[in-house]
C-alpha atoms as a printed R data frame, in Angstrom:
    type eleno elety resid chain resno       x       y       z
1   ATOM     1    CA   UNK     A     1   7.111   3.278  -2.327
2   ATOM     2    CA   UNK     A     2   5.925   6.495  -2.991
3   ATOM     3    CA   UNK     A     3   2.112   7.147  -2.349
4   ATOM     4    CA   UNK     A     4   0.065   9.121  -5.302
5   ATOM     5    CA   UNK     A     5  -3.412   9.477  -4.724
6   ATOM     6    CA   UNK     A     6  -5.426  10.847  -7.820
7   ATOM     7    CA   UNK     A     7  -8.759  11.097  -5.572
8   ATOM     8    CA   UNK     A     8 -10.844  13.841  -4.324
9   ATOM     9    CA   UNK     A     9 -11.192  12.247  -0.750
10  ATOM    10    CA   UNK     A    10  -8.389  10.697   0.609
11  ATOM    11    CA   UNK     A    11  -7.790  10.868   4.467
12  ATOM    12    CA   UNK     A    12  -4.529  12.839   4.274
13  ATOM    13    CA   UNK     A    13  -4.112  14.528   0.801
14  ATOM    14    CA   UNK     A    14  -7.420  14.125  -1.198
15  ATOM    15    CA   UNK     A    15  -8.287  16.638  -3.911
16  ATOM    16    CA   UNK     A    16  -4.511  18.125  -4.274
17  ATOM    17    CA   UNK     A    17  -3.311  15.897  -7.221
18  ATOM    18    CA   UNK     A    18  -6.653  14.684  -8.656
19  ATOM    19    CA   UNK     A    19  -5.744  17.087 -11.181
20  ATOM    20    CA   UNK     A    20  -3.296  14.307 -13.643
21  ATOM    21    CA   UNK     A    21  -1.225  17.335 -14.594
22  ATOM    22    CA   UNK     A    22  -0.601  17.697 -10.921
23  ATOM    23    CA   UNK     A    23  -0.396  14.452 -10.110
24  ATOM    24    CA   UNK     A    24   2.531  13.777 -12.278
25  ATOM    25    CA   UNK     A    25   4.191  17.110 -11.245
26  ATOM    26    CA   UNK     A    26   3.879  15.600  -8.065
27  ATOM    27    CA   UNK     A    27   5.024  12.049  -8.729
28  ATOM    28    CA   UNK     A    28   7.728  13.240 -10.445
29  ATOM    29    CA   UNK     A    29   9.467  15.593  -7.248
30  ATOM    30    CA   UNK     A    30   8.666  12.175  -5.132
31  ATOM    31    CA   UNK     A    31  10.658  10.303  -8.146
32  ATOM    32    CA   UNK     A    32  13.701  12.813  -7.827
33  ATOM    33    CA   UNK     A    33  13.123  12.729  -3.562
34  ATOM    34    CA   UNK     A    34  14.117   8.625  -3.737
35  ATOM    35    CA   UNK     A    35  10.949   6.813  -4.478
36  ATOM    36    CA   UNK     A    36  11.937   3.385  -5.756
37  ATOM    37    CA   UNK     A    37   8.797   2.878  -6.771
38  ATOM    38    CA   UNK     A    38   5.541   5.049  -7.358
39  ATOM    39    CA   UNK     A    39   1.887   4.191  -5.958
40  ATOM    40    CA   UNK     A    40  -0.512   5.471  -7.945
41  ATOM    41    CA   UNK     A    41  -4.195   5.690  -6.863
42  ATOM    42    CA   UNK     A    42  -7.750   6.633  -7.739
43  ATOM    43    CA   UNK     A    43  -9.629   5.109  -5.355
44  ATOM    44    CA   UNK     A    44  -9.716   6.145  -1.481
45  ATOM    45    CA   UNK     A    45  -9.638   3.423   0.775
46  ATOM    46    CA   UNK     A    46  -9.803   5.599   3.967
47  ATOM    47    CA   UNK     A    47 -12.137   4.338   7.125
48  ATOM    48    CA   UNK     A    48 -15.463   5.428   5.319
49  ATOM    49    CA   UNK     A    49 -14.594   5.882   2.399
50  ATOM    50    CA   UNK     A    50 -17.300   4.473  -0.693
51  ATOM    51    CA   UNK     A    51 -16.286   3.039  -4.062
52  ATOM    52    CA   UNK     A    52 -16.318   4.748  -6.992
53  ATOM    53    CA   UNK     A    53 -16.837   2.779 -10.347
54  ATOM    54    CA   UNK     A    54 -14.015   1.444 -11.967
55  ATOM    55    CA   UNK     A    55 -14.766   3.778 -15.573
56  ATOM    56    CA   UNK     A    56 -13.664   6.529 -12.947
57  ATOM    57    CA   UNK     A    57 -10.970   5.330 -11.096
58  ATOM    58    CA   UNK     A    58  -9.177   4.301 -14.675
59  ATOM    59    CA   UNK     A    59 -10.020   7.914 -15.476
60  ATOM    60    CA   UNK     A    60  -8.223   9.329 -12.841
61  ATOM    61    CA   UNK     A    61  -4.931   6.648 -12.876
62  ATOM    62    CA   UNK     A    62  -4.436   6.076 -16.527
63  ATOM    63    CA   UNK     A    63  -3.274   9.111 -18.213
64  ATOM    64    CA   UNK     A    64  -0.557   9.227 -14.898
65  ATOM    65    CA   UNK     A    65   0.272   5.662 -15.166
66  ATOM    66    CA   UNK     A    66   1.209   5.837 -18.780
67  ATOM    67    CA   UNK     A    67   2.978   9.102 -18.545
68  ATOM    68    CA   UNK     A    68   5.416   8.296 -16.005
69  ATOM    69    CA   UNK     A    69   5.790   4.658 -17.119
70  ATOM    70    CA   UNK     A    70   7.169   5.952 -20.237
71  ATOM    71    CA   UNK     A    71   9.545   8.023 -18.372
72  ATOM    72    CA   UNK     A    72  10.790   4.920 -17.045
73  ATOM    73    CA   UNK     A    73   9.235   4.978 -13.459
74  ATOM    74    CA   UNK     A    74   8.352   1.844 -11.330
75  ATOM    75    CA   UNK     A    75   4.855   1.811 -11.444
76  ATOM    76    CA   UNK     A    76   2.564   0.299  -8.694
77  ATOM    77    CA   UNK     A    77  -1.321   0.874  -9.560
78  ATOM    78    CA   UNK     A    78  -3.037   0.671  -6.111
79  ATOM    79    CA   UNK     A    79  -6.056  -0.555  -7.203
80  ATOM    80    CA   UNK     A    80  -9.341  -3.596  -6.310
81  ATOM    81    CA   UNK     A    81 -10.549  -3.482  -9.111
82  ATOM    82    CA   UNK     A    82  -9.512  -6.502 -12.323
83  ATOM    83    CA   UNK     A    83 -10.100  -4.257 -15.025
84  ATOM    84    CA   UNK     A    84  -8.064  -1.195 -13.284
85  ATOM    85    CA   UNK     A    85  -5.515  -3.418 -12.897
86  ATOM    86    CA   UNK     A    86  -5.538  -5.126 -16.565
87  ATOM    87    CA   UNK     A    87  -5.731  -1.004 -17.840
88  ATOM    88    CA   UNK     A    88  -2.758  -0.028 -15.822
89  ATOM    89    CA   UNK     A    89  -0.537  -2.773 -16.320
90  ATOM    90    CA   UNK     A    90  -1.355  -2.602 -20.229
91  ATOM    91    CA   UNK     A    91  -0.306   1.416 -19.581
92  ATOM    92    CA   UNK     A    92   3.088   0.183 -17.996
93  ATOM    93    CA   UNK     A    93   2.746  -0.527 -14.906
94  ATOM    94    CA   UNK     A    94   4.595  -3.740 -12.771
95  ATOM    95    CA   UNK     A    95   2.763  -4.323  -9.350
96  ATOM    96    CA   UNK     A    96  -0.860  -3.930  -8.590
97  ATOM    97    CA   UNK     A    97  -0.978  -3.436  -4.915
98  ATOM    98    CA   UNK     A    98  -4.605  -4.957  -4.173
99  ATOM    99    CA   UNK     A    99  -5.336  -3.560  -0.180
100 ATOM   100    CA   UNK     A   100  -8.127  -6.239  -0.014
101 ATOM   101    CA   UNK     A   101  -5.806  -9.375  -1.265
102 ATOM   102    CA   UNK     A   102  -7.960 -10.246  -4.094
103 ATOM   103    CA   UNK     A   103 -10.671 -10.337  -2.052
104 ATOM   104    CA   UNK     A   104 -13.217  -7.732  -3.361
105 ATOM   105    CA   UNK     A   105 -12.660  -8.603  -7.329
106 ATOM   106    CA   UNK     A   106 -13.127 -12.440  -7.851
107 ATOM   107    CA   UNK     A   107 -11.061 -11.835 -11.394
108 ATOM   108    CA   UNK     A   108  -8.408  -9.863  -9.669
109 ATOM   109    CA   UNK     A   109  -6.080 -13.103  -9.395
110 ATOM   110    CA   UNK     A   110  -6.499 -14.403 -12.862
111 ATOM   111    CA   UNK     A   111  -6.180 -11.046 -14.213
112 ATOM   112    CA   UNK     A   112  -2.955 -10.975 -12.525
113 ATOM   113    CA   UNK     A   113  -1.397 -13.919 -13.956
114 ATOM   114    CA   UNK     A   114  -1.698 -13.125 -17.583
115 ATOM   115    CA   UNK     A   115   0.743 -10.882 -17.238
116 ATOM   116    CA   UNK     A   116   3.954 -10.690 -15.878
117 ATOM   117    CA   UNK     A   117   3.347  -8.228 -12.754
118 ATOM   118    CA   UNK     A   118   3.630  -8.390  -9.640
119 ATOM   119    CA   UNK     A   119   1.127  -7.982  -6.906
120 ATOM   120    CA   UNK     A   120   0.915  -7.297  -3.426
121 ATOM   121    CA   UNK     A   121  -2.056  -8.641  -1.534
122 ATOM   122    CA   UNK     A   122  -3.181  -6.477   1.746
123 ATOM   123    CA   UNK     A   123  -4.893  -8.261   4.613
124 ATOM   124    CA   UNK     A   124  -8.278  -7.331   4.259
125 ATOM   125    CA   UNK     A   125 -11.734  -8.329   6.201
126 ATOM   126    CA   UNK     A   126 -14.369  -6.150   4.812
127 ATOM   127    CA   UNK     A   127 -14.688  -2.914   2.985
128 ATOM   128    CA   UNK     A   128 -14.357   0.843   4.093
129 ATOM   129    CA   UNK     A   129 -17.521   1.107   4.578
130 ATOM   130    CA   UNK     A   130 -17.364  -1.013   7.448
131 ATOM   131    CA   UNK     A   131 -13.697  -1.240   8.179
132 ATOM   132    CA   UNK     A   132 -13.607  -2.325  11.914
133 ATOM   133    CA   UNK     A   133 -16.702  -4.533  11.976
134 ATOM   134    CA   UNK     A   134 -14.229  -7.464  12.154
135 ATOM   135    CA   UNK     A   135 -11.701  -6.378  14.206
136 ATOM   136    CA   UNK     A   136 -11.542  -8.891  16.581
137 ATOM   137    CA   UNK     A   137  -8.538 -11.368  17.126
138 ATOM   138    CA   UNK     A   138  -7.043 -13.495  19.748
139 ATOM   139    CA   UNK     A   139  -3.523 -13.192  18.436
140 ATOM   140    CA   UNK     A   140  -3.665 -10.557  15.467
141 ATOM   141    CA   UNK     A   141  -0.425 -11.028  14.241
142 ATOM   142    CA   UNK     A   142  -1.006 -15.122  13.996
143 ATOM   143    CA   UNK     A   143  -3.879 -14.867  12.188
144 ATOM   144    CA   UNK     A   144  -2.996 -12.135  10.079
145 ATOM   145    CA   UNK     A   145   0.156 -14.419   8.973
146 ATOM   146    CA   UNK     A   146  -2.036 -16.725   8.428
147 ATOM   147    CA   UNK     A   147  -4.669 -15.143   5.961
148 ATOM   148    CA   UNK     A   148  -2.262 -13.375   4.070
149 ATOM   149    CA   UNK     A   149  -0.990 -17.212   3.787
150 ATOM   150    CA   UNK     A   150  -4.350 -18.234   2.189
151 ATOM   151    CA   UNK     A   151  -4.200 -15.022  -0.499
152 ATOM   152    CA   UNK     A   152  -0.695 -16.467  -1.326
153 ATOM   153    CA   UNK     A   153  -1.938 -19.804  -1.543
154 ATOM   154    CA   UNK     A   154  -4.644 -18.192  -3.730
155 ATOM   155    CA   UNK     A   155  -2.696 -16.309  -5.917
156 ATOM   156    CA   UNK     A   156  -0.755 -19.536  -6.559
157 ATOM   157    CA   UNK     A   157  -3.849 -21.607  -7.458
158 ATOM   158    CA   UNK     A   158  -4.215 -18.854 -10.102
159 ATOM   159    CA   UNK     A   159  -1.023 -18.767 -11.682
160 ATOM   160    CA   UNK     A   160   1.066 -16.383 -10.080
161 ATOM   161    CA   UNK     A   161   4.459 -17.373  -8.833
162 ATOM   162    CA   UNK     A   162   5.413 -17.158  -5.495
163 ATOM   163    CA   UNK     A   163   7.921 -14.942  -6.262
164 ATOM   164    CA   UNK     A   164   5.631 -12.250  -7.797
165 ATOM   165    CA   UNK     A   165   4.060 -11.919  -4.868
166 ATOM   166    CA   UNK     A   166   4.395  -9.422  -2.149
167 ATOM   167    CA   UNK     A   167   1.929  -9.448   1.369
168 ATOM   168    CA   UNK     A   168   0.944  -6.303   3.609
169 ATOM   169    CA   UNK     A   169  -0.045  -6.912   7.057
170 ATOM   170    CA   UNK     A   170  -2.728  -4.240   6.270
171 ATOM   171    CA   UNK     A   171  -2.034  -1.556   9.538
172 ATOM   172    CA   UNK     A   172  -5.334   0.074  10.024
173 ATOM   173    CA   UNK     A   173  -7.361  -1.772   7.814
174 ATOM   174    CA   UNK     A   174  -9.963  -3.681  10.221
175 ATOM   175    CA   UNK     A   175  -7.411  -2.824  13.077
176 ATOM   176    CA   UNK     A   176  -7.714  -0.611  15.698
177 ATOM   177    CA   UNK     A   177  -5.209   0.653  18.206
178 ATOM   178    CA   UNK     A   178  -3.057  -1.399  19.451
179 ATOM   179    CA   UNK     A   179  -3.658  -4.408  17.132
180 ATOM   180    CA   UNK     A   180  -1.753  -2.312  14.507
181 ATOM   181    CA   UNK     A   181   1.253  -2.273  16.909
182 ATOM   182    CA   UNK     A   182   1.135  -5.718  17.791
183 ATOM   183    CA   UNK     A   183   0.999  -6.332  13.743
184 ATOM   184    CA   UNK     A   184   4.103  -4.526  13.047
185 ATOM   185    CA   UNK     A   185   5.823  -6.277  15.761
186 ATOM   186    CA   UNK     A   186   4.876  -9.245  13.976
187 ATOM   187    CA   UNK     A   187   6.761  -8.573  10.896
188 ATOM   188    CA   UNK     A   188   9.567 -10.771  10.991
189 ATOM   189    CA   UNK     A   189   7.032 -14.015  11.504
190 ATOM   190    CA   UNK     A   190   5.802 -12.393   8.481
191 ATOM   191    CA   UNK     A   191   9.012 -12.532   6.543
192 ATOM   192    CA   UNK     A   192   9.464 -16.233   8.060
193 ATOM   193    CA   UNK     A   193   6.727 -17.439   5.613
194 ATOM   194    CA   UNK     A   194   8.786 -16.661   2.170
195 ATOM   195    CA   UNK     A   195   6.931 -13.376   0.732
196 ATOM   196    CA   UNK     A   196   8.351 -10.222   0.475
197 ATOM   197    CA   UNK     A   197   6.771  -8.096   3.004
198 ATOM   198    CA   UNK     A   198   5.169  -3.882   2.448
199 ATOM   199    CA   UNK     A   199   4.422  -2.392   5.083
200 ATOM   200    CA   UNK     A   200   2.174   1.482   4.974
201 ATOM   201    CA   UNK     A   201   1.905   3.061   8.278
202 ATOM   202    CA   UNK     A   202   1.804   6.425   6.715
203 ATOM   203    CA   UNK     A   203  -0.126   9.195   8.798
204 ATOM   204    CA   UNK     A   204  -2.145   6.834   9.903
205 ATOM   205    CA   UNK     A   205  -4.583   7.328  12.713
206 ATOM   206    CA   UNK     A   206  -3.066   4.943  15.163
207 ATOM   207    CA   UNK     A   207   0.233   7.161  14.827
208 ATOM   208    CA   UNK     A   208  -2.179  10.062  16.073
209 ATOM   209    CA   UNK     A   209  -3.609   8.183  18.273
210 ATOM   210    CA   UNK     A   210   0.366   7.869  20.295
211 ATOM   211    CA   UNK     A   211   0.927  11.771  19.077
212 ATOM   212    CA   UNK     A   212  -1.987  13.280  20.068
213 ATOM   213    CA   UNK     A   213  -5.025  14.321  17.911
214 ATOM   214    CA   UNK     A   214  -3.323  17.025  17.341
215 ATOM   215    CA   UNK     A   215  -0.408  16.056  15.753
216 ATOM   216    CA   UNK     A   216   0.279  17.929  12.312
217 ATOM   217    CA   UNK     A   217   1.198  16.266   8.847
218 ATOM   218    CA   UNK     A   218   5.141  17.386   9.866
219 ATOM   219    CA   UNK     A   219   4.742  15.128  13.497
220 ATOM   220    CA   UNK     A   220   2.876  12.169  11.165
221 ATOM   221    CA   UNK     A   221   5.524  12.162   8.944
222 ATOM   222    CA   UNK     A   222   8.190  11.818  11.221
223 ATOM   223    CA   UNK     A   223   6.538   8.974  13.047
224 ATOM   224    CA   UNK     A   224   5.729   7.373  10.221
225 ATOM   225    CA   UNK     A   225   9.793   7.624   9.206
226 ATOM   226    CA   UNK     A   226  10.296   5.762  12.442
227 ATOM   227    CA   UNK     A   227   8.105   2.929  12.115
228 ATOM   228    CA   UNK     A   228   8.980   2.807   8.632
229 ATOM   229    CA   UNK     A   229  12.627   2.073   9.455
230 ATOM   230    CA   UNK     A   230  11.595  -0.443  12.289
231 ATOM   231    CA   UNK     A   231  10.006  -1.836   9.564
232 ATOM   232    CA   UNK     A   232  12.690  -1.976   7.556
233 ATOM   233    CA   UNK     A   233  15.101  -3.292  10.636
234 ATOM   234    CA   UNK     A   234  12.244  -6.260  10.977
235 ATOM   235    CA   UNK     A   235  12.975  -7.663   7.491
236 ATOM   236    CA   UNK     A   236  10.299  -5.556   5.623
237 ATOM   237    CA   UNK     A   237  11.054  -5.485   1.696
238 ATOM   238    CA   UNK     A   238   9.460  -1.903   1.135
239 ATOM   239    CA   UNK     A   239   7.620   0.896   2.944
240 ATOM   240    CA   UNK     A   240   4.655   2.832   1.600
241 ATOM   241    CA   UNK     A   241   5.353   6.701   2.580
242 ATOM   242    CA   UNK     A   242   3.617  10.435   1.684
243 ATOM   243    CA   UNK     A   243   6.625  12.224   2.438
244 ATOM   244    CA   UNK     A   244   9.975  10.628   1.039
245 ATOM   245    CA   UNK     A   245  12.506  12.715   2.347
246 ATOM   246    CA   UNK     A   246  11.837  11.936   5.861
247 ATOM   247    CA   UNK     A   247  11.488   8.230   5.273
248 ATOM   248    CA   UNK     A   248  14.577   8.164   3.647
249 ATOM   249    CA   UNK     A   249  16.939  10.035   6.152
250 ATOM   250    CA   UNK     A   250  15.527   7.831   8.511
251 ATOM   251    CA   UNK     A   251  16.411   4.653   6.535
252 ATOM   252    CA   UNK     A   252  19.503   5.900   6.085
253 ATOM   253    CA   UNK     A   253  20.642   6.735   9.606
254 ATOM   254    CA   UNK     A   254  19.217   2.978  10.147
255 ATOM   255    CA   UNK     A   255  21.417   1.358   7.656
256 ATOM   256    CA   UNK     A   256  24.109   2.959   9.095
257 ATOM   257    CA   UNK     A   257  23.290   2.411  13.154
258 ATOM   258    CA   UNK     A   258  23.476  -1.337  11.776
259 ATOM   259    CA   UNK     A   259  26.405  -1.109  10.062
């Protein structure tokens, strides 16, 4: 899964594709890279980060949802918002990738199941504004198991099908540190429970944080390949990346260590 952020303040890339012309230039060379499947955002969801209304994030992700939809691309609209996601889906898209689980929009679920899309629901304990306020577990990858369970659970009460659901263990959202290593580790207990698993550790700060600080986009990238094909090893169904190339030599080399 290929990341796309039309936004003027994301943590790694903000402002270079909020541009649609650009942003579709852009999704397109991911597209012909290996992206399976294509991200797109307009809504940053970095440590910080504030919301911006809805009328503007649809702004920003329609007119590159549609276009590359009717190119035949695998759209994902990355997105907490029930109208965003009604918008996008109606402009072609197949997954709504919620970060908060359904959790900030009350209609996000039942918006959901009147279509056919998928979704995948993020673990999620509060909003960017105040990201780490509840980080504080006794066994983070139990518990994180065990909310995403509940959003499942959720989603299910709503109408959606088990099988058109997909979880993320949600690495460095209301984690710090170490938490989001002991939450990768817990991937396959993940898996366990039935739902296809995405994982996103792309240029993340807890990547810097083994690096160093200063660590350039080149170094984040090829950590995040590495994790990404742990992931991968550990039963995950998809990774969410920046850089594609990377990721995908080092799923390759993977798939053939195993074989």
């Amino acid at each position: 899964m290929a990341i796309v952020n039309v936004t003027p303040d994301s943590f790694s890339d903000g402002g270079r594709y909020l541009d649609p012309d650009v942003a579709i230039a852009h999704a397109r060379s991911l597209r012909a890279q290996g992206a399976d499947l294509l991200d797109i955002g307009g809504e940053s969801t970095r440590p910080g980060a504030e919301r911006v209304a809805a009328r503007i994030e649809q702004e920003r992700v329609l007119p590159v949802v549609e276009a590359l939809a009717s190119e035949g691309a695998i759209i994902s609209v990355d997105t907490m918002n029930a109208s965003t996601a009604r918008a996008a889906i109606a402009a072609g898209a197949r997954l709504v990738n919620d970060v908060s689980g359904g959790l900030s929009d009350p209609e996000m679920l039942a918006a959901v199941a009147e279509t056919d899309a998928e979704i995948a629901l993020g673990h999620w304990r509060g909003p960017s504004t105040d990201m780490y306020a509840r980080a504080d577990y006794a066994d983070v990858g139990l518990e994180v198991a065990d909310e995403l369970a509940e959003r499942v659970a959720a989603a299910r009460a709503a109408g959606i099908a088990p099988e058109r659901v997909i979880v993320d263990p949600g690495v460095g959202f209301g984690k710090r540190g170490i938490q989001n290593w002991q939450v990768l580790n817990a991937i396959p207990t993940l898996v366990e429970r039935g739902s296809r698993v995405l994982v996103g550790t792309s240029r993340k700060r807890f990547l810097a944080e083994v690096l160093g600080d200063d660590a350039d986009l080149a170094r984040r990238d090829l950590a995040t390949a590495v994790t990404s094909a742990l992931a991968a090893r550990s039963g995950a169904w998809a990774v969410r990346v920046h850089d594609v190339p990377t990721t995908r030599d080092a799923l390759a080399v993977a798939r053939a260590w195993e074989a």
